[in-house]
C-alpha positions in Angstrom: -35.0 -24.7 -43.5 -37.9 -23.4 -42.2 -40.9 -25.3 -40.5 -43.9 -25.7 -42.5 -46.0 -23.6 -40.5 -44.0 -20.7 -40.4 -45.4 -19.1 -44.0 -46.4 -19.4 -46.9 -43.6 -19.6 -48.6 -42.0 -22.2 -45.8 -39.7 -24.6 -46.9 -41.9 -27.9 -48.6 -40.9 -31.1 -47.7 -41.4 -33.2 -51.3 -41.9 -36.6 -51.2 -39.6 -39.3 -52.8 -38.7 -38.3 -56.6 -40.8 -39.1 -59.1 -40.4 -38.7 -62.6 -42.7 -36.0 -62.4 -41.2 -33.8 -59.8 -37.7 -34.5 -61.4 -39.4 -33.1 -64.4 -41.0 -30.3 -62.5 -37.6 -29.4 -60.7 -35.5 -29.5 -63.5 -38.1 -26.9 -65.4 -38.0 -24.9 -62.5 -34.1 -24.6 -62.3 -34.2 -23.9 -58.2 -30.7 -22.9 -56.8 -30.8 -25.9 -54.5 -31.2 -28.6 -56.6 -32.5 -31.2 -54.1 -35.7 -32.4 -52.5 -36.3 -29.0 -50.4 -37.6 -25.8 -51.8 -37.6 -22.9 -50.5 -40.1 -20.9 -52.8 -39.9 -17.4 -52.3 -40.6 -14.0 -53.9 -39.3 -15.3 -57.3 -42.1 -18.7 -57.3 -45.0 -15.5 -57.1 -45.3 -16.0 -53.4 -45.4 -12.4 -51.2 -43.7 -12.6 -48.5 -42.9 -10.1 -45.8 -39.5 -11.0 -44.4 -37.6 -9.7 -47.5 -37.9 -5.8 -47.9 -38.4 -3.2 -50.8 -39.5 -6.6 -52.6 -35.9 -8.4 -52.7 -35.6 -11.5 -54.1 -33.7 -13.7 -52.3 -30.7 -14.8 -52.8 -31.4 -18.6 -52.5 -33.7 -18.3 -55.1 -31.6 -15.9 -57.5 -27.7 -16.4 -56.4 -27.0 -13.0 -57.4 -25.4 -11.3 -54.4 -22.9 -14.7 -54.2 -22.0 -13.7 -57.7 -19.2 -10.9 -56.9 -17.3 -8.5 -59.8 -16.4 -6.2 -57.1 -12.0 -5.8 -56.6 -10.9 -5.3 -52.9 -7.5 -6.1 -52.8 -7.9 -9.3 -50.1 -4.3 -10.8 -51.7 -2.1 -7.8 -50.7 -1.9 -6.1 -47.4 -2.8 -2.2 -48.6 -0.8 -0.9 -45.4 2.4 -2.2 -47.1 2.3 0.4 -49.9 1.8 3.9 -49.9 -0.5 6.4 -52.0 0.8 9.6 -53.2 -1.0 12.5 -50.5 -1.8 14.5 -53.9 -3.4 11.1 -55.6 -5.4 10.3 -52.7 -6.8 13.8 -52.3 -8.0 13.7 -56.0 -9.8 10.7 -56.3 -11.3 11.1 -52.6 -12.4 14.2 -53.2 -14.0 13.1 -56.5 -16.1 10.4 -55.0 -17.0 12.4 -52.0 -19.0 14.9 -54.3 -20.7 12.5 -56.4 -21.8 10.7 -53.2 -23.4 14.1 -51.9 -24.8 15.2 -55.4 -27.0 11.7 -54.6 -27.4 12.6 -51.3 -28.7 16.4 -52.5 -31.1 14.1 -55.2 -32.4 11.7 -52.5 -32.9 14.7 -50.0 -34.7 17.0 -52.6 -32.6 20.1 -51.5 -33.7 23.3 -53.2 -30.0 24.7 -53.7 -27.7 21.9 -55.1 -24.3 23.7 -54.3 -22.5 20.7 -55.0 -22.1 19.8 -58.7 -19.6 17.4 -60.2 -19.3 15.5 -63.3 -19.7 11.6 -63.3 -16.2 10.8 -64.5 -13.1 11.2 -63.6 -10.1 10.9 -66.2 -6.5 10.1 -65.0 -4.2 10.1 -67.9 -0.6 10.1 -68.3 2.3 8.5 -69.6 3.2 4.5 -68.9 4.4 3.3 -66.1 3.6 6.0 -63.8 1.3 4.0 -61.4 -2.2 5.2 -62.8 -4.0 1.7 -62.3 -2.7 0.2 -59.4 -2.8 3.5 -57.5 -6.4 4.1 -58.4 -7.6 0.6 -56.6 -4.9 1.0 -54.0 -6.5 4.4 -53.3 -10.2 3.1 -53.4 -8.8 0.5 -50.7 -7.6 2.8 -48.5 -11.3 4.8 -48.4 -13.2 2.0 -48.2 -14.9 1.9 -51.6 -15.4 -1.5 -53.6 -14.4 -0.5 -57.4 -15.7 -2.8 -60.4 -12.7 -2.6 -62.6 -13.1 -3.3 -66.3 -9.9 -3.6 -68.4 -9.5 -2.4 -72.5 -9.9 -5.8 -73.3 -13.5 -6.2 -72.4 -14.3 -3.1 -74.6 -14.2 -5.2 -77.5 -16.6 -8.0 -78.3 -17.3 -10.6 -81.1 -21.3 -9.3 -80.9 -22.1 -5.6 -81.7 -23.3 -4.1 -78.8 -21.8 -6.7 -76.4 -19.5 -4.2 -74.3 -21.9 -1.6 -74.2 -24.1 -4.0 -72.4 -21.0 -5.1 -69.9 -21.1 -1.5 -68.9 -24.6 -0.9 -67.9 -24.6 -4.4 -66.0 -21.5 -3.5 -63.9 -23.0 0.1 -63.3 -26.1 -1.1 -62.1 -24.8 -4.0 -60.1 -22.2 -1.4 -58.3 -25.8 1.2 -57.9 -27.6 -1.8 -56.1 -24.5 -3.1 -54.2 -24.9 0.7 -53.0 -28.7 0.8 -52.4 -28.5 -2.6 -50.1 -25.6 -2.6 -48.5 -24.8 1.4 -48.0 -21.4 0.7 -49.0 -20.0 3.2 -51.7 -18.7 1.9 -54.9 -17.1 3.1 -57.9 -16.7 1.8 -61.7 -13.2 1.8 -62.8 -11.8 1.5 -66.3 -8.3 1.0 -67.3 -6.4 2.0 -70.2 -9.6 3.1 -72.2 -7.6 5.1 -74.6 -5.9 1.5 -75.9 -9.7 -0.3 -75.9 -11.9 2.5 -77.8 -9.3 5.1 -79.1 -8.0 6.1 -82.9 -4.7 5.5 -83.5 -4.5 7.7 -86.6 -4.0 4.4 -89.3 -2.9 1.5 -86.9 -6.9 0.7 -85.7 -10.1 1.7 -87.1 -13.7 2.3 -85.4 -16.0 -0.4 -85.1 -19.5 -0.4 -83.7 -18.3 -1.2 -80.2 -15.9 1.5 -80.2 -18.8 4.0 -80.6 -21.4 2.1 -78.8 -19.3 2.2 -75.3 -18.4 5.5 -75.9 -21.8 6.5 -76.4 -23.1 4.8 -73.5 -20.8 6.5 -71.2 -22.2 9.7 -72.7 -25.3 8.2 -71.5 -24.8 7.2 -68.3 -23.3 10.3 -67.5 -26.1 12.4 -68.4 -28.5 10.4 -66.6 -26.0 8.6 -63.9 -29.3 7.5 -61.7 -32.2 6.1 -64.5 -29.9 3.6 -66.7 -31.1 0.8 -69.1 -30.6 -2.4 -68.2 -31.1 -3.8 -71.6 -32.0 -1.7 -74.5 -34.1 -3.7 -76.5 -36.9 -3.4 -74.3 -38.6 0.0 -74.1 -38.9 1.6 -70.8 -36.6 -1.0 -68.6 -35.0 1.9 -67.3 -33.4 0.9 -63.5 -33.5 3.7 -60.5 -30.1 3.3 -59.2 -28.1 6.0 -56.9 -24.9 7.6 -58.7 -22.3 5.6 -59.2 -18.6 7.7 -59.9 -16.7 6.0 -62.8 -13.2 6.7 -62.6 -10.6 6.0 -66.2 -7.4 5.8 -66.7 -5.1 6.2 -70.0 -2.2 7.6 -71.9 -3.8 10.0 -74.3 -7.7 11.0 -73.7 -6.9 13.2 -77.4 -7.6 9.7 -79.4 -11.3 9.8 -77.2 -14.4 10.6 -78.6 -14.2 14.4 -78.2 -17.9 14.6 -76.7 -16.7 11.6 -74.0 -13.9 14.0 -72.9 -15.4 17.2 -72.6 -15.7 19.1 -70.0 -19.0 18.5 -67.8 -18.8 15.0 -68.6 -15.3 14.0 -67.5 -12.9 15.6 -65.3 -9.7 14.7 -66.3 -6.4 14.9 -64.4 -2.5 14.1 -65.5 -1.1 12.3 -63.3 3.2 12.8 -63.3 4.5 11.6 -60.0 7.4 13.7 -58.4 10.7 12.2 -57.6 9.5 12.8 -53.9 6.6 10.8 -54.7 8.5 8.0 -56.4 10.3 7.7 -53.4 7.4 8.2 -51.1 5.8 4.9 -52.8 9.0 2.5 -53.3 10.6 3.6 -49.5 8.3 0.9 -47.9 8.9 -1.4 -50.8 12.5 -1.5 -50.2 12.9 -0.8 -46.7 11.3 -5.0 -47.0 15.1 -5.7 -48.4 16.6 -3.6 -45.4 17.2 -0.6 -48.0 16.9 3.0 -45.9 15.0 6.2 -47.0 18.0 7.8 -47.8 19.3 4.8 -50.0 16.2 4.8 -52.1 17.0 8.8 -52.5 20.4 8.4 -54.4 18.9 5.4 -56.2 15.8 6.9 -57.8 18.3 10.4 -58.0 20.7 8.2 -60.1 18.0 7.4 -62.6 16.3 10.6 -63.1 14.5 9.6 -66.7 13.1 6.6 -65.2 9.0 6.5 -64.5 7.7 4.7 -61.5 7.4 1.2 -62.8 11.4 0.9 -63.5 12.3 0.7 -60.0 9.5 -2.1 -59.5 11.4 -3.8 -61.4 14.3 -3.4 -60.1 13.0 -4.6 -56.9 11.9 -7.8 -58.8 15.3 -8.3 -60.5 17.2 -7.4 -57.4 15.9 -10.4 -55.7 16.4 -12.9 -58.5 19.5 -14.8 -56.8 18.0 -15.4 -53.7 15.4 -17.2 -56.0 18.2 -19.2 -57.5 19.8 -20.1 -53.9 16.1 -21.1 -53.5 16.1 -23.6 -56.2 19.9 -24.5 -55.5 18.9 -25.4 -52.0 16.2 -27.9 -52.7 17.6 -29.4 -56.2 15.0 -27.1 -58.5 12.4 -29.7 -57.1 10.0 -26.8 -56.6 7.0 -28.4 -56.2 8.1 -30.0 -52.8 10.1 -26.9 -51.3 6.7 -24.8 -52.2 4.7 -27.3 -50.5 7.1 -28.0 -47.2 8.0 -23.9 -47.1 5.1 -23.4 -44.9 5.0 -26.3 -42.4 9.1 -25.8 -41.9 10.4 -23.3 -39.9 13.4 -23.4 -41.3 12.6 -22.7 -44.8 13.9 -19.5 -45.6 11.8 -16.7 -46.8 13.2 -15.2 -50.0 10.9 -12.5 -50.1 12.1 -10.6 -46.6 16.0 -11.3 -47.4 18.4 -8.4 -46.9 19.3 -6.7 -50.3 22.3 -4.2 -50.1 22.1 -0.8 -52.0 25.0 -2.1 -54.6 22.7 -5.0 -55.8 19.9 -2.5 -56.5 22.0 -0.5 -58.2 24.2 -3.5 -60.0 19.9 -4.4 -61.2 18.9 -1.0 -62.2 21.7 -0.5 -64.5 20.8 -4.2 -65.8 17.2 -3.4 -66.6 18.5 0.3 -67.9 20.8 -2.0 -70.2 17.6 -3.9 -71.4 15.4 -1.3 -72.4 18.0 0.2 -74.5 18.6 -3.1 -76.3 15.3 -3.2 -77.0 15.0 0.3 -78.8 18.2 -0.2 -80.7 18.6 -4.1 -81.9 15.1 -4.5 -83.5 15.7 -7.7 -85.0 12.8 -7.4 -86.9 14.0 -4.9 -89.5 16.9 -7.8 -90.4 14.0 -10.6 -90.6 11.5 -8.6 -92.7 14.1 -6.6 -95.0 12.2 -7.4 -98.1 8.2 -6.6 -96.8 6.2 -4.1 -98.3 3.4 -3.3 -96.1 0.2 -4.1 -97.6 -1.1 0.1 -97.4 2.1 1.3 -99.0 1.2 -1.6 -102.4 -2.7 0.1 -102.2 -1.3 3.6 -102.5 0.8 3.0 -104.8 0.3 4.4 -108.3 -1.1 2.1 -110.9 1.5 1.1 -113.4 1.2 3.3 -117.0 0.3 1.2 -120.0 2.9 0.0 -122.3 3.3 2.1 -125.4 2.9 0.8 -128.3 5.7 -1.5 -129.9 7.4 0.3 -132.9 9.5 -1.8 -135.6 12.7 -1.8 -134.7 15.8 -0.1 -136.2 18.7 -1.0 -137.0 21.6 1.3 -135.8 24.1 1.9 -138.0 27.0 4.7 -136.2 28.9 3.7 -133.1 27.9 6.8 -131.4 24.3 5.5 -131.5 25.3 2.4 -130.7 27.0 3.5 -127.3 24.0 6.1 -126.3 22.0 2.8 -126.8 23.8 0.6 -124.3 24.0 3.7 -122.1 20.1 4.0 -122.3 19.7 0.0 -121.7 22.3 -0.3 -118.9 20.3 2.6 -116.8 16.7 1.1 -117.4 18.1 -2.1 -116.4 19.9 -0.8 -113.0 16.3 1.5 -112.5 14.2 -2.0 -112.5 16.1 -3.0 -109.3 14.4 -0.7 -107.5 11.2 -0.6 -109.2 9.2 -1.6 -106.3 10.1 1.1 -104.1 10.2 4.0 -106.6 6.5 2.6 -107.7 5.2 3.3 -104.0 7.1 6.6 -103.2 7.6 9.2 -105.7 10.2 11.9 -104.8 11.1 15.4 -106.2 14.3 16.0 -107.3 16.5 16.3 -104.3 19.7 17.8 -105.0 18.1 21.0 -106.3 16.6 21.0 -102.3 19.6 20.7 -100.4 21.1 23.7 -99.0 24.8 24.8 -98.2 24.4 27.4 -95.4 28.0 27.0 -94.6 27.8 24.9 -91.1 30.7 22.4 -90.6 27.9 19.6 -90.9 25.6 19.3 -94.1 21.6 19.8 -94.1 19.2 17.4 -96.2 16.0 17.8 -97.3 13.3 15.2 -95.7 13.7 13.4 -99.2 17.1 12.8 -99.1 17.1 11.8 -95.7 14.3 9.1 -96.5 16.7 7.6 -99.3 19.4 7.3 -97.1 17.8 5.8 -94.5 15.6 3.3 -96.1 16.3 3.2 -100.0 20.2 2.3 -99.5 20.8 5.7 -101.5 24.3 5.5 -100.2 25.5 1.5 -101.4 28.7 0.5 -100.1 28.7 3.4 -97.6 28.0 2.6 -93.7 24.9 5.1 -92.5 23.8 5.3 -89.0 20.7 7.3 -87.7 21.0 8.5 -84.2 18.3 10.5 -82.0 19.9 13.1 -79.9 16.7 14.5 -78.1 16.1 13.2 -74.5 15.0 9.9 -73.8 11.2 11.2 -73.3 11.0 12.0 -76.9 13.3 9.6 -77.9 10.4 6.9 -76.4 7.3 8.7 -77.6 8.3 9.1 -81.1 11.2 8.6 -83.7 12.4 6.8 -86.8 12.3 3.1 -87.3 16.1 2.2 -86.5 17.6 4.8 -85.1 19.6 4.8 -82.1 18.9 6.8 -78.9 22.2 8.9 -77.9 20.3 11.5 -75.6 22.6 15.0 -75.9 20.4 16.4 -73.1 19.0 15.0 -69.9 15.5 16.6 -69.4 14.5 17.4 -65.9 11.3 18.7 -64.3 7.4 18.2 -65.4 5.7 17.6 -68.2 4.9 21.7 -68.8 8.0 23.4 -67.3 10.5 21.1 -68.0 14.1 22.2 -68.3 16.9 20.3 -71.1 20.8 20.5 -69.5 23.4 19.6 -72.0 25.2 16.1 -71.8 26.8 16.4 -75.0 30.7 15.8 -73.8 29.1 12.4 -72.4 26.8 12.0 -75.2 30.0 12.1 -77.9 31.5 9.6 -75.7 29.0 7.0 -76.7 28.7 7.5 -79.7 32.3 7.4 -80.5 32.4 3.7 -78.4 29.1 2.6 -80.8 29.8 4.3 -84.2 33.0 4.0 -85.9 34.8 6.3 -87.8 34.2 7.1 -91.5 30.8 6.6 -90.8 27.4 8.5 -92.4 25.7 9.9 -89.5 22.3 11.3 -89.4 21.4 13.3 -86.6 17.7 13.8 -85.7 16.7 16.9 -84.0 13.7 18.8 -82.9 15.7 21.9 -84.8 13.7 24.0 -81.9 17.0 25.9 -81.3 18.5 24.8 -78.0 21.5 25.1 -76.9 22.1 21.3 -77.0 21.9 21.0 -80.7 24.6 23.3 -81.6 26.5 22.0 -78.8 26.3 18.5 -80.3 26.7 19.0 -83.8 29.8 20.7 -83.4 31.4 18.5 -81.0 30.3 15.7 -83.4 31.6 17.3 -86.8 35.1 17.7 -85.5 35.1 14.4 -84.1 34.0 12.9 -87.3 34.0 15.4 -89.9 31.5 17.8 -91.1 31.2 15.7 -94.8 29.7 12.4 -92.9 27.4 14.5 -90.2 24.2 14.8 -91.8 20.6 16.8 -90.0 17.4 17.0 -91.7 15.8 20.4 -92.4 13.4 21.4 -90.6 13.8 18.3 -88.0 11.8 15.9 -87.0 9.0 17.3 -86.7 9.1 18.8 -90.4 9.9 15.3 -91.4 7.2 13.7 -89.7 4.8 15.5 -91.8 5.5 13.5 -94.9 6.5 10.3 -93.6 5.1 8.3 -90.4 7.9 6.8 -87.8 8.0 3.5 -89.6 8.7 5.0 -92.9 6.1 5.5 -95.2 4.8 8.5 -96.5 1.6 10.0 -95.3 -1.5 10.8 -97.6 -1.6 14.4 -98.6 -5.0 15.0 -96.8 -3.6 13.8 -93.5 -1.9 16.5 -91.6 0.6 15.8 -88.3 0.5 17.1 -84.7 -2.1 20.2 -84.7 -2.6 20.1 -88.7 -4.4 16.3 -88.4 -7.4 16.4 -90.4 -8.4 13.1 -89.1 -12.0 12.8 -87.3 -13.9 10.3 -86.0 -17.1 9.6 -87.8 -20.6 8.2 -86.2 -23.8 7.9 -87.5 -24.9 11.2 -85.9 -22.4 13.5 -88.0 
């Protein structure tokens, strides 16, 4: 403390506690708590030692309270950032920082112009997140990172607020300490997008979507809180950096150009093994190793082969727990005082056991896409949207005497007439939601060695049991990519075609003699089999079809006209059909409506 002739606002040695001062100190709420004060700026007392008028910090506790990420429980030398990555997001702070620098210096020709955020999109497990701290590690800048979850609140306006707080604590983190910060937001697309029917807008969708607007148009005069008119706070320009899968489900004004500069970010297989060599050179695996494993897996995105790593370690984990008879508690507490204690992290994994774990994990994924238990336990739901849209039931007519039928012929066209209304109220409950055109007019015969079905047909045979008694399976022939973006509920992935290469010059090689294979250990014979296509004319498709129909005759190979995509016009992946003012793909009528428009 300091002596009570130093200053006025020295610290004030308070006698013995009274009732009275307890009262006063509690009222006041100082950050000590005990019998010494220190009253400073925020008591009303001026005092010189604390610049630009800063409170200080034993009288507010803000600076101890810290949002800001730096990465203290890794070691960011252990892990690499892609060169092209880096270069980005470097770049992209480096010009914001000067823009302020331009601002602050009142320079008459501001060369340097750049917008506020920066969007890195792309599809999962690619590294998007974790690169984008990594990175801000490796140049020094302390992020704020927000996650989708905090988007979302249980009071309007909530988020919204969270934003402008963050932004303004990174500015003046900035202004008093000179080091550079950054706002970072992950997976915004899942927090504040559309989803077409799966999620609808609510007020904080809109309201942190339009405050982004905001603070991009003014990034340096930002409200703290809104209510009260004028609170606007000078800070210097703070880049906010955002990641996601799909910026299209975005307010369209967020993700314009001006406002956010987006970038899609696909690593290379160089890249992929750029980032996991140092990863697995810790198990003892070489460069050239890591090569012919991530080669061997050429569908795979970045975050497969981190877990791999995981799962390739798993039995020195069990040799742990072996060694010290599962009494973890004890072997975690002794493993850093005994040098003896083995270190299952640095043990020595051979390039067979990565392999042995890749093709396990491979194995997992596919389980999950083709089991889906849940079609078994919920066989009977109706969703809730498909009862709503659903035409309402036409009044009974009216009751007419009845008559009695005298000739046998009447009498048979009678029991004919009752037996098919009987067998029609079976499957009342479906025909009630769905209505379909008459389907066998639709089919055509265009003389192919397999048969074509209209997307009608194809719907009753793959949800309504048109087909009793008949085994039916659906298979998805595309590559794996579009095989995990989008296809029908149930069907199973047998990819015909391996797709290499980016996401805009991609090449599809066949694999159809392979592809046959499998399905000929999965599927047996005299089975239906529907075969869904892109019908985009590849070589594949031909190629498949045929080598399929011989194998299992052109009568049980079935493909929908017009393929998938012609099929998911009418019907959405889980198998209901769309309302006729919502289009698919480009034709999607669906907008996102605020109070402005």
């Amino acid at each position: 403390p300091m002596s009570s002739s130093s200053s006025s606002s020295s610290s004030v040695r308070i006698p013995k506690a009274t009732s009275s001062n307890n009262d006063e100190r509690s009222s006041r709420g100082d950050a000590l708590g005990g019998q010494d004060f220190i009253y400073s700026q925020k008591s009303g007392v001026t005092e010189e030692l604390f610049m630009n008028s800063v409170d200080a910090d034993i009288a507010t506790g803000e600076m101890r309270v810290n949002e800001f990420k730096e990465m203290k429980s890794i070691n960011a030398d252990d892990f690499t950032v892609p060169e092209r990555l880096l270069e980005r997001i470097g770049t992209f702070l480096t010009k914001n920082y000067l823009m302020h620098y331009q601002a602050k210096t009142f320079m008459k020709k501001r060369t340097i112009v750049s917008p506020l955020v920066l969007g890195i999109w792309g599809g999962k497990g690619c590294g998007k997140s974790f690169n984008v701290e990594l990175a801000c590690a490796k140049l020094g800048v302390l992020p704020i990172v927000t996650s989708a979850g905090e988007l979302e609140d249980a009071t309007a306006g909530e988020p919204g607020k969270l934003l402008r707080r963050r932004y303004l604590a990174a500015g003046k983190m900035t202004r008093e300490t000179g080091v550079p910060t950054c706002l970072i937001i992950n997976d915004i697309d899942a927090g504040v997008g559309r989803f077409k029917h799966t999620t609808s807008s609510t007020v904080n969708n809109q309201i942190v979507q339009g405050t982004l607007m905001n603070i991009a148009d003014n990034p340096t005069n930002v409200y703290e809180d809104t209510s009260i008119v004028g609170n606007r706070a000078s800070v210097p320009r703070v880049p906010v950096i955002v990641t996601g899968n799909d910026f299209s489900r975005l307010y369209a004004p967020l993700a314009r150009d001006g406002r956010m500069d987006k970038f899609f970010w696909e690593p290379s297989r160089e890249e992929i093994v750029g980032i996991m060599t140092p990863i697995f050179a810790q198990h003892g695996l070489d460069k050239r190793d890591t090569e012919k494993l991530v080669s061997h897996f050429p569908n795979q995105p970045l975050d497969f082969f981190s877990a791999v790593r995981n799962r390739a370690i798993d039995a020195f984990v069990l040799d742990f727990c072996v060694e010290n008879e599962m009494a973890f508690t004890s072997a975690l507490l002794d493993a850093n005082k005994s040098s003896s204690q083995s270190k299952v992290s640095e043990r020595t994994v051979s390039y067979e056991t990565f392999l042995s774990a890749a093709r396990y994990v491979q194995n997992e994924q596919q389980n999950v896409n083709n089991l889906q238990l849940s079609r078994e336990y919920l066989a009977n739901w109706v969703n809730e949207e498909d009862i709503t849209n659903a035409s309402p039931p036409s009044p009974p007519p009216e009751r007419l005497p009845d008559k009695v039928v005298d000739d046998e012929k009447s009498k048979a066209l009678f029991e004919a007439a009752k037996k098919k209304m009987l067998e029609g109220k079976s499957t009342l409950s479906i025909k009630q939601v769905v209505k379909f055109i008459d389907t066998e007019e639709t089919d055509t015969d265009d003389g192919l060695p397999w048969e074509t079905i209209n997307i009608n047909r194809a719907y009753q045979i793959m949800y309504e049991k048109a087909m009793e008694g008949e085994r039916v399976v659906t298979i998805d022939a595309r590559p794996v990519k579009d095989f995990n973006r989008e296809t029908c509920k149930g069907a199973l992935s047998f990819p015909a075609a391996i797709r290499k290469g980016g996401l805009s010059d991609f090449v599809d090689e066949p694999d159809v003699e392979e592809c046959v294979k499998k399905v000929k250990d999965k599927v047996p014979e005299e089975t239906h089999i529907i075969v869904l296509l892109d019908d985009n004319g590849n070589e594949y498709e031909t190629l498949f079809l045929e080598a399929l129909s011989k194998e299992y005759g052109g009568d049980l190979v079935k493909i929908i006209e017009g393929g998938l995509p012609n099929y998911f016009k009418h019907f959405t992946p889980k198998g209901t059909r769309r309302p006729r003012y919502v289009g698919y793909g480009q034709d999607n009528e669906e907008t996102m409506w605020t109070g402005s428009n």
